[in-house]
ZAMARGU-4260 file (C-alpha; in steps of 0.2 Angstrom, whole numbers, plus 5000, padded with zeros to 4 digits):
<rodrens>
0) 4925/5196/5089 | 4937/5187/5077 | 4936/5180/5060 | 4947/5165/5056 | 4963/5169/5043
5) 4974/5161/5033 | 4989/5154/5038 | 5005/5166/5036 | 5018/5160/5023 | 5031/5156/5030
10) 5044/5156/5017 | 5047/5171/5008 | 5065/5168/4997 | 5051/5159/4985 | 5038/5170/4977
15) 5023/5173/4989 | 5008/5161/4983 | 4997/5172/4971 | 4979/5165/4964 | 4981/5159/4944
20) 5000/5153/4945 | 4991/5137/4939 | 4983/5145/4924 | 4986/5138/4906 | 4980/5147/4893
25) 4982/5141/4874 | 4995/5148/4861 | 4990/5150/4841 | 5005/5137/4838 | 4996/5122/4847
30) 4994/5116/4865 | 4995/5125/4881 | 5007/5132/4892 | 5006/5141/4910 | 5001/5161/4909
35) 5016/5172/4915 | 5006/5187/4921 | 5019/5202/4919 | 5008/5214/4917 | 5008/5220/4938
40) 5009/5237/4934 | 4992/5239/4928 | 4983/5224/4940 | 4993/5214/4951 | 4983/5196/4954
45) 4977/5192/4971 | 4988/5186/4984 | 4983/5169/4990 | 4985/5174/5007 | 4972/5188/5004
50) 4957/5178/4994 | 4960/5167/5011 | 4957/5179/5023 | 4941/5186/5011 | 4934/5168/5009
55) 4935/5166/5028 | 4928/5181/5031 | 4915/5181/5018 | 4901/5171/5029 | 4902/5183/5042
60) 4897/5197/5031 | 4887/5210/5039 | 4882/5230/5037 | 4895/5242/5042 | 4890/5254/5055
65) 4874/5254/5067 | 4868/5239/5063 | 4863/5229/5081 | 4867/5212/5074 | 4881/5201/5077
70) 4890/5201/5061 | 4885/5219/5058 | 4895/5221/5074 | 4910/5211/5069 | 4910/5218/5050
75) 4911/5236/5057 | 4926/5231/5071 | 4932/5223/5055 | 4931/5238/5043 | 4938/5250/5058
80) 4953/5239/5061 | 4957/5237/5043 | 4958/5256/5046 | 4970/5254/5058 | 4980/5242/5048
85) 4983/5253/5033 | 4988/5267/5043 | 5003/5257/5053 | 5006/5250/5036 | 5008/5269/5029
90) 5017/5274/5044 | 5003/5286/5047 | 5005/5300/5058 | 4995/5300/5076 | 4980/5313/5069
95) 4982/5307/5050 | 4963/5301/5041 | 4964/5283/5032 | 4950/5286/5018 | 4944/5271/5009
100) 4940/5276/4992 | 4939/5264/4975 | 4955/5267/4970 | 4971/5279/4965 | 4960/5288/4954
105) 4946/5290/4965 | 4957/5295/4980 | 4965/5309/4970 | 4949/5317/4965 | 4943/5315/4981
110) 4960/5327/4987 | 4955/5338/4971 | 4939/5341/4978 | 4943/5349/4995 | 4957/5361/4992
115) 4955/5377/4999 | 4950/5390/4986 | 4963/5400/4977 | 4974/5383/4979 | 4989/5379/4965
120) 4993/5361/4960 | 5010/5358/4954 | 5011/5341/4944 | 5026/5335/4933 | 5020/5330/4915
125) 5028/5313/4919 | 5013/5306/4930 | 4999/5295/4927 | 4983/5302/4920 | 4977/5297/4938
130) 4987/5311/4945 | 4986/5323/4931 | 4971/5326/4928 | 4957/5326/4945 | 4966/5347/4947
135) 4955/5354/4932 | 4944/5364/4945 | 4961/5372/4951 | 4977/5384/4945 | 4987/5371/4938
140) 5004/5371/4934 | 5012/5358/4923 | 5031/5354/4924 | 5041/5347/4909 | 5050/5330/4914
145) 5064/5331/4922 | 5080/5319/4917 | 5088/5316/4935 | 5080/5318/4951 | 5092/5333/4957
150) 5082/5341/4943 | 5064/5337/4947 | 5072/5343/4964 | 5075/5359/4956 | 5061/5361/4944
155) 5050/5362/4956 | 5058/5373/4970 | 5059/5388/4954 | 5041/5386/4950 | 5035/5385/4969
160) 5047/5401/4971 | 5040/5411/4959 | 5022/5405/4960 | 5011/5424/4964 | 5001/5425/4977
165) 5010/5413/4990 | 4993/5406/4994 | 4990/5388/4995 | 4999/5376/4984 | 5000/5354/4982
170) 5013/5344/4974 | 5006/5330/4969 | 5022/5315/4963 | 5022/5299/4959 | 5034/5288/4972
175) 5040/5274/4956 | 5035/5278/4936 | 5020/5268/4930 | 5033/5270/4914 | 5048/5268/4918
180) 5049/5260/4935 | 5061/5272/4941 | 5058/5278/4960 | 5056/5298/4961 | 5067/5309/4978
185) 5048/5309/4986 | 5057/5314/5003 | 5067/5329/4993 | 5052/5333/4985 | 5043/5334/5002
190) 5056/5345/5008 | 5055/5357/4993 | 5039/5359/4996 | 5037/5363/5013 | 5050/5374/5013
195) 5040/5385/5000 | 5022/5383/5010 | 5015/5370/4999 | 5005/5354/5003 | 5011/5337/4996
200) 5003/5321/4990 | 5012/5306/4983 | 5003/5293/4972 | 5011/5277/4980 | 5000/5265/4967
205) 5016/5259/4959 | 5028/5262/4975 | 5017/5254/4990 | 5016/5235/4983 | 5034/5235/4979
210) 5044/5246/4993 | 5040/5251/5011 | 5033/5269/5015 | 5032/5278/5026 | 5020/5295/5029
215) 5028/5302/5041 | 5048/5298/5037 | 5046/5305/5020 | 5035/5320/5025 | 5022/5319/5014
220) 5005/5326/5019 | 4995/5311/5010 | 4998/5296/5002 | 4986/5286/4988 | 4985/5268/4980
225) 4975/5255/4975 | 4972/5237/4981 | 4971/5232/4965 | 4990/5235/4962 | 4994/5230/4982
230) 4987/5210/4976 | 4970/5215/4984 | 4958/5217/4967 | 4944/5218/4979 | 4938/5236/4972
235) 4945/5246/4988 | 4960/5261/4987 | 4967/5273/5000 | 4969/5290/5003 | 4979/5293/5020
240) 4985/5310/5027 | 4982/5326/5035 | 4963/5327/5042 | 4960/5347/5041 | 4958/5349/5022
245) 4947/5334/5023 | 4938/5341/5036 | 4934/5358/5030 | 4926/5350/5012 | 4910/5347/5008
250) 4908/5328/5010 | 4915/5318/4993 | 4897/5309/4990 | 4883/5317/4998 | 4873/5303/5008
255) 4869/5289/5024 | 4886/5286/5031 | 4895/5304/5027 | 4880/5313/5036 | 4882/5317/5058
260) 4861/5321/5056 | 4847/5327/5046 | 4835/5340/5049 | 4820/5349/5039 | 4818/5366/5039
265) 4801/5376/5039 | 4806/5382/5019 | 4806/5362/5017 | 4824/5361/5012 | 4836/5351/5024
270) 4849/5356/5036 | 4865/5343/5038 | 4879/5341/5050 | 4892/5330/5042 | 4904/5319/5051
275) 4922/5327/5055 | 4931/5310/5053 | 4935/5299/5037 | 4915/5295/5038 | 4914/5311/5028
280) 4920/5305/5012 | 4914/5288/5014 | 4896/5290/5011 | 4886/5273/5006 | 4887/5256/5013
285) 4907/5253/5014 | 4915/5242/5003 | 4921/5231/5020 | 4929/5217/5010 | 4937/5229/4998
290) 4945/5237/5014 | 4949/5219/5025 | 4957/5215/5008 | 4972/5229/5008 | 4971/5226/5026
295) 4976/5207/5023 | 4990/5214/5008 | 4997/5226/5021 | 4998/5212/5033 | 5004/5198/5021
300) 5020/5210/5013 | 5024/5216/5031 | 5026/5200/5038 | 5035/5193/5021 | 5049/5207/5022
305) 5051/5217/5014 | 5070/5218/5013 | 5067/5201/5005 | 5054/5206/4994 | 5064/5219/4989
310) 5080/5209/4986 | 5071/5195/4972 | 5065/5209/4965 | 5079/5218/4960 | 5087/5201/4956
315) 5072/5200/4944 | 5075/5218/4938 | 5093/5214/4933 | 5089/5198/4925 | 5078/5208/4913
320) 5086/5221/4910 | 5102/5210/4906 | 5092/5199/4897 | 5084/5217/4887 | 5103/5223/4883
325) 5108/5208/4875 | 5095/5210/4860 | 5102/5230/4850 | 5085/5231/4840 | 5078/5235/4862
330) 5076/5251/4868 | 5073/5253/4886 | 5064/5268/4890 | 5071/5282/4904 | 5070/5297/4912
335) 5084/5296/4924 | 5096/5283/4915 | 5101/5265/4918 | 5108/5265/4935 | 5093/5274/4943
340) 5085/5264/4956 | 5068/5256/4953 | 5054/5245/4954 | 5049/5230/4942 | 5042/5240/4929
345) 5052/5241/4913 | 5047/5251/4898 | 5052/5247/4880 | 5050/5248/4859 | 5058/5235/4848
350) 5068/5242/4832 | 5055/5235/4816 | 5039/5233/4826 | 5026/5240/4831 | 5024/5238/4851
355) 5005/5232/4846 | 5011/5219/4836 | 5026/5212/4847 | 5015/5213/4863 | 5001/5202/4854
360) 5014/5188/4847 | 5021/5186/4866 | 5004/5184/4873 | 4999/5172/4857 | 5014/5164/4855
365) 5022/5163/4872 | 5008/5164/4882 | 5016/5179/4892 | 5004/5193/4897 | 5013/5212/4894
370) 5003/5230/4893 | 5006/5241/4877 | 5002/5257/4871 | 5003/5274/4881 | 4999/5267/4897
375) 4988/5282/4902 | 5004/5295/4904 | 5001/5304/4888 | 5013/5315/4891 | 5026/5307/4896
380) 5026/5292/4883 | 5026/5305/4869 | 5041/5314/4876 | 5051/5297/4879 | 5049/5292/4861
385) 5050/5310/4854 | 5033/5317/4849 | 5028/5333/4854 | 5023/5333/4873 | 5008/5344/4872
390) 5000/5336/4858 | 4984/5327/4866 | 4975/5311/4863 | 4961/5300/4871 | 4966/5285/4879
395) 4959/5270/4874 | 4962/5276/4857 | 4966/5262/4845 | 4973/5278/4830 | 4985/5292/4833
400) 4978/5309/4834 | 4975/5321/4819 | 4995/5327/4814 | 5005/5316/4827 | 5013/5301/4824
405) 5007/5283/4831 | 5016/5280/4847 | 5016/5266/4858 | 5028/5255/4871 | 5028/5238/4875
410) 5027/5236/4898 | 5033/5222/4907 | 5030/5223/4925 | 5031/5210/4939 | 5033/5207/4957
415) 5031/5197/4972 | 5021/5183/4966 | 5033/5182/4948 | 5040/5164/4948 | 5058/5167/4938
420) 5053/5154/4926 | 5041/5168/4920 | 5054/5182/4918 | 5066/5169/4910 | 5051/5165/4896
425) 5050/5182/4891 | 5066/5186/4890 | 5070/5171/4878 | 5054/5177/4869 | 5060/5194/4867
430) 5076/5185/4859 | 5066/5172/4847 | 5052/5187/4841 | 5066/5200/4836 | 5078/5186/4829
435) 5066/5173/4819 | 5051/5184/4818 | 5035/5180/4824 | 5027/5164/4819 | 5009/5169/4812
440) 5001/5184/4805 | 4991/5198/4815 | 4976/5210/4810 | 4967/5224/4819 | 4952/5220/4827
445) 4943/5235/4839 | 4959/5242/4840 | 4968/5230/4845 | 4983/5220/4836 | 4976/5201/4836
450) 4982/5183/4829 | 4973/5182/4814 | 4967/5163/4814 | 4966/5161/4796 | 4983/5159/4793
455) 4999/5158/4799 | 5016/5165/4793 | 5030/5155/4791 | 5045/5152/4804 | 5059/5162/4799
460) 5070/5177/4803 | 5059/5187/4789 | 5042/5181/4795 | 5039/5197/4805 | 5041/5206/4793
465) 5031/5196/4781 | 5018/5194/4793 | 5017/5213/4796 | 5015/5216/4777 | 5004/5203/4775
470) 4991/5206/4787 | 4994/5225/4785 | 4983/5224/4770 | 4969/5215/4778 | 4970/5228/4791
475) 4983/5222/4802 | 4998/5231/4812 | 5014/5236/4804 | 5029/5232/4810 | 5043/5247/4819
480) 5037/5256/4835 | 5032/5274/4825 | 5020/5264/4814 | 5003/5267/4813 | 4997/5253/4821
485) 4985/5252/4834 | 4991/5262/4849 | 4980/5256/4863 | 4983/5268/4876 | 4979/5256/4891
490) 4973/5262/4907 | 4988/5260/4921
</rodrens>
């Protein structure tokens, strides 16, 4: 049974074809201009090879699993092989599990629920909330950020060392910073683990849709990510590894799909036998074109090339960062300094704004799409710009919490779909905004720093400040990256 697909591109020194690369949107200064989406990090847009393969698809939709029919039958050899796809793209050992989940998030609190009892978790304070938080049933130890990765290397080895009893223990690591961009030792850390009986799991969300992986060269025991990231927004994620600590857990989601059979007893409760294989933790109708999505993702980077893929992009890394050096009121945020290797995401605050404010006046004014606020790595945000790394705060929340300081970044992320036109806007941007100031006033509204449509400053190398002190008594934010302005601590 087949299902027709798209055609493979076949050029890849361009960008790879991406849906909305036609999209104008308007600016508060008059007329329209083409959207620059560099905000990848958080949501990366479909690739247009993929909403191919799901439009093909999408008229032969059927139930996964036992149905009789003909397209129930093709959806499931669809879903299974989508399996397989993932796995070869992961590198997957022969007796690993692929596990389709919704997302990072959920494939990580999926892990979280079926570690053995008595099990440690060992997590840098750098990671993603994603990864930092689904351990709250377990012993949990928290390492402070490490500022090269021979030290992260060495961090851990101490506290694995001298963790009492030597029962079981996971690592879980990020493989590239939702922060910083900058790529973690993942094959070191691997090897410091095993070496002291531990378990490891690698949060690839950042690292998959930008650089090849493999499970078993880097010697992790599982890996997660999200479609969403990998140019598959179809609601599907993975978790891939080692099948026996799967196995051995109560199923995910109780329900049709996760269970092997049913049976009543005379009390009137219910016996159940669950399935041994990923079935277990897939209870429900499968999402199948969440699943052929990645599958078509995996597929489309693979036959890109990812040598290539990788080449543009760290030609588009530089030309920020060059582009970022030039202006002295920027400060590029890092862990492990400017010569470590990373991906295209680039952290950063502006000297005499607030990241709010300058985030807003790109979109607005330029028409260029960037993330800011804490970027759901509390922790790790608040350490970068100096705050006290154990003070806590929601995210999502629009006002610093009680004693600390407002903080917020400004994130520009890209990737294989970025035309350079879109990296060469924003860095002129960047340029125009700190030197002439931005060209209209801003106000808070539901925590977020917006054009305020009443007015507009003048043009002028004093206008952002003038625009900040004007609309900071209407409620708007003020300008410098410590200022209480609305931190919006977006998700990714």
């Amino acid at each position: 049974m087949s299902v027709p697909t798209a055609a493979v591109p076949t050029s890849v020194a361009a960008p790879l074809p991406v849906l909305g690369r036609d999209v104008t949107v308007p600016l508060v200064t008059g007329g329209e201009v083409t959207y620059a989406a560099l905000d990848y990090a958080a949501s990366a847009p479909a690739l247009q090879r993929v909403w191919d393969d799901v439009a093909a698809y999408a008229p032969y939709y059927g139930s996964v699993h036992r149905g009789a029919g003909y397209l129930s039958q093709l959806s499931t050899d669809l879903f299974e092989n989508a399996r397989r796809t993932v796995a070869q793209f992961l590198g997957c050992r022969d007796d690993d599990q692929v596990v389709f989940t919704r997302s990072t998030t959920d494939s990580l609190n999926l892990l979280a629920g079926a570690l053995p009892a008595g099990c440690r978790v060992f997590v840098f304070e750098t990671e993603h909330h994603a990864s930092l938080l689904p351990w709250r049933d377990a012993d949990v130890t928290c390492l402070d950020a490490p500022r090269s990765p021979a030290e992260a290397v060495e961090t851990l080895e101490r506290a694995l060392a001298a963790r009492t009893p030597h029962g079981p223990a996971l690592v879980c690591v990020t493989g590239a910073s939702n922060v910083t961009g900058e790529l973690w030792p993942v094959r070191e850390l691997a090897a410091a683990a095993h070496a002291h009986g531990a378990r490891i799991v690698l949060d690839a969300a950042q690292l998959a849709p930008h650089h090849p992986l493999s499970v078993s060269d880097l010697d992790v025991d599982w890996v997660a990510f999200s479609g969403h990231k990998l140019y598959a927004p179809f609601g599907s994620g993975v978790l891939a590894g080692r099948a026996d600590w799967l196995r051995e857990a109560e199923p995910y989601l109780a329900g049709g799909g996760a269970s092997r059979s049913v049976t009543r007893r005379p009390d009137g409760g219910v016996d159940v036998r669950w399935h041994d294989s990923a079935a277990r933790h897939e209870a429900g109708s499968p999402n199948v074109i969440g699943a052929y999505a990645i599958a078509s993702a995996c597929k489309a980077l693979t036959e890109a090339g990812f040598d290539t893929l990788v080449a543009r992009e760290e030609y588009l890394i530089s030309r920020v960062r060059e582009g970022l050096a030039d202006v002295p009121e920027v400060r590029v945020l890092s862990l492990f300094g400017d010569d470590a290797p990373r991906v295209g995401v680039l952290s950063f605050v502006v000297d005499g704004w607030n990241s709010s404010h300058f985030a807003a006046a790109l979109s607005a004014e330029y028409g260029i799409g960037v993330r800011d606020g804490l970027f759901c790595a509390h922790p790790l945000l608040r350490t970068l710009l100096g705050s006290d790394p154990q003070t806590q705060g929601e995210c999502g929340a629009p006002e610093a919490a009680p004693g600390e300081k407002s903080l917020n970044a400004v994130r520009v992320s890209f990737g294989a779909g970025t035309p350079d036109e879109h990296v060469e806007r924003f860095v002129s941007a960047v340029r125009e905004l700190v030197s002439d100031g931005a060209r209209w006033n801003y106000r808070t509204e539901d925590g977020r720093c917006v054009p305020d449509t009443a007015s507009a400053a003048s043009a002028g190398p004093a206008s952002a400040g003038a625009a900040s002190a004007g609309a900071a008594s209407a409620g708007a934010a003020s300008a410098g990256p410590a200022s209480a302005g609305p931190a919006s601590a977006d998700a990714a």
